[in-house]
C-alpha positions as CSV (number, residue, x, y, z in Angstrom):
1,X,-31.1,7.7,-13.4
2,X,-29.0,4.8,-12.6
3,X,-30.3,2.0,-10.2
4,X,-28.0,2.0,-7.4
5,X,-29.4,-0.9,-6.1
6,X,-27.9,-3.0,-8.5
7,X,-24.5,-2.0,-7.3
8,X,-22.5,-5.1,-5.7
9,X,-21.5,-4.6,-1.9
10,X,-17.6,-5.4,-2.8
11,X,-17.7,-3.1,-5.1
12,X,-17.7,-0.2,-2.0
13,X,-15.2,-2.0,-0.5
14,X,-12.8,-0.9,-3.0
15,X,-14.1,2.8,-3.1
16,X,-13.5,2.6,0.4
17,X,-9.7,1.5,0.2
18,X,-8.9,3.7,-2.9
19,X,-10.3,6.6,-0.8
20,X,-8.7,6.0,2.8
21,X,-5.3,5.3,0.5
22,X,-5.5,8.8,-0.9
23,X,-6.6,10.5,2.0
24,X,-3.6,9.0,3.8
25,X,-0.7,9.4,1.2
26,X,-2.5,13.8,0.2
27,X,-2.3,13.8,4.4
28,X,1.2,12.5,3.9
29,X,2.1,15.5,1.5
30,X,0.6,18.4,2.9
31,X,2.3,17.5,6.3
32,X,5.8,16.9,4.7
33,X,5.3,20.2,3.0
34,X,4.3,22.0,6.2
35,X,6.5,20.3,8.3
36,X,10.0,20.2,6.0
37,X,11.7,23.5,7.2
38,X,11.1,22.5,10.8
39,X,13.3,19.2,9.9
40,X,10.3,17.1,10.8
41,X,10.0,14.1,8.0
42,X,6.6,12.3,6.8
43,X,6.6,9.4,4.9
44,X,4.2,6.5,4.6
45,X,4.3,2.7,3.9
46,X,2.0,1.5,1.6
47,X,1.9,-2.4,2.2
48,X,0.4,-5.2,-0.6
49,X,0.1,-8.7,1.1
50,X,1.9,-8.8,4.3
51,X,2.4,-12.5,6.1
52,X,0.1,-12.1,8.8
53,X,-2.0,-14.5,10.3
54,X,-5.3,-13.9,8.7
55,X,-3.6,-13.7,5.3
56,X,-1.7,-16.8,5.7
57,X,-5.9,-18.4,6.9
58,X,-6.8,-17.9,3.5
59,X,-8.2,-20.7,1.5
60,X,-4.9,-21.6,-1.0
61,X,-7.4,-20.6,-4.1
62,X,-8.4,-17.2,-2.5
63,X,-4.5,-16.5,-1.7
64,X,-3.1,-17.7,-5.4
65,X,-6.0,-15.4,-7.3
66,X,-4.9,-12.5,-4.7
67,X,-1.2,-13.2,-5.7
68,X,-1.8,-13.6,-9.5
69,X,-1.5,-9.5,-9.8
70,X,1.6,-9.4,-7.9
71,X,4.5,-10.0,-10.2
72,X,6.8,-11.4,-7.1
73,X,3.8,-13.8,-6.5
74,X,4.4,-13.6,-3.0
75,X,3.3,-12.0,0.0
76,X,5.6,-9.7,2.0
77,X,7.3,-11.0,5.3
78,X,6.9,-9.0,8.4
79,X,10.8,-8.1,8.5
80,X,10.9,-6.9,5.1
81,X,8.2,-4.1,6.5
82,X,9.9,-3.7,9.7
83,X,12.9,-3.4,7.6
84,X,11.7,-0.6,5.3
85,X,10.4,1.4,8.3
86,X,13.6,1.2,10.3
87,X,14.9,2.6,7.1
88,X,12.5,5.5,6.9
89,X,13.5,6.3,10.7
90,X,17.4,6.0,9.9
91,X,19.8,8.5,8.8
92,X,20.0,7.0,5.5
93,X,16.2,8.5,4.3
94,X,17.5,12.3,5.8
95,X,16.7,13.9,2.5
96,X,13.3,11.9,2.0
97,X,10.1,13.3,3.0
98,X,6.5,13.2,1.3
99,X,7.0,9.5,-0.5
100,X,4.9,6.7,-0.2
101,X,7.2,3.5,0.1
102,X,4.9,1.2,-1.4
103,X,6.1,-2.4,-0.5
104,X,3.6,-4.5,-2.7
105,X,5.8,-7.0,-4.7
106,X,5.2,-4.9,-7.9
107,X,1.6,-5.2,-7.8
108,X,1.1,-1.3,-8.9
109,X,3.5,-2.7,-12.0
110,X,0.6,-5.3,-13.2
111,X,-2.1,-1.9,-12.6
112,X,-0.1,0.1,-14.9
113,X,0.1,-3.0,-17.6
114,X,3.5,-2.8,-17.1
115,X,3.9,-7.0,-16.0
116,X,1.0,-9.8,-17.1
């Protein structure tokens, strides 16, 4: 039997995100599905590092380590999320429903092995 104690706190953070990220983007599917013949649309936004101002607080080393996975090694600004969701809303995204616009500088690249 394993000893659970042993088993760091910031490791359940990450179980935490990982599961709330798939709940959102399977909740994200099975409503686009459902919802498609009534012309109804659902997409999400899946942000990395956004510019806000508890992510800009962080100490210069804790920011640089955070940015070392993504391959643009910088965070998003607000406008370029604003500007992806206005796009999602516009006529141009008609035909898109169920994705996951994930706006994260190519960090999912440096998961996949894909950048270093």
């Amino acid at each position: 039997m394993p000893d659970w104690s042993t088993v760091p706190p910031a490791g359940t953070r990450v179980l935490v995100t990982g599961a709330a990220e798939a709940g959102v983007l399977g909740l994200t599917r099975s409503l686009a599905a459902e919802w498609a013949g009534a012309g109804i649309r659902v997409n999400a936004v899946v942000p990395g590092l956004v510019a806000t101002p508890k992510v800009l607080a962080l100490p210069s080393a804790v920011r640089d380590r955070l940015l070392a996975s993504v391959p643009m090694r910088r965070v998003a600004a607000l406008g370029e999320l604003v500007g992806s969701v206005l796009y999602l809303l516009s006529p141009a995204a008609g035909y898109l429903t169920g994705q996951a616009l994930r706006l994260d500088g190519g960090s999912r690249l440096a998961q996949a092995g894909l950048h270093h």
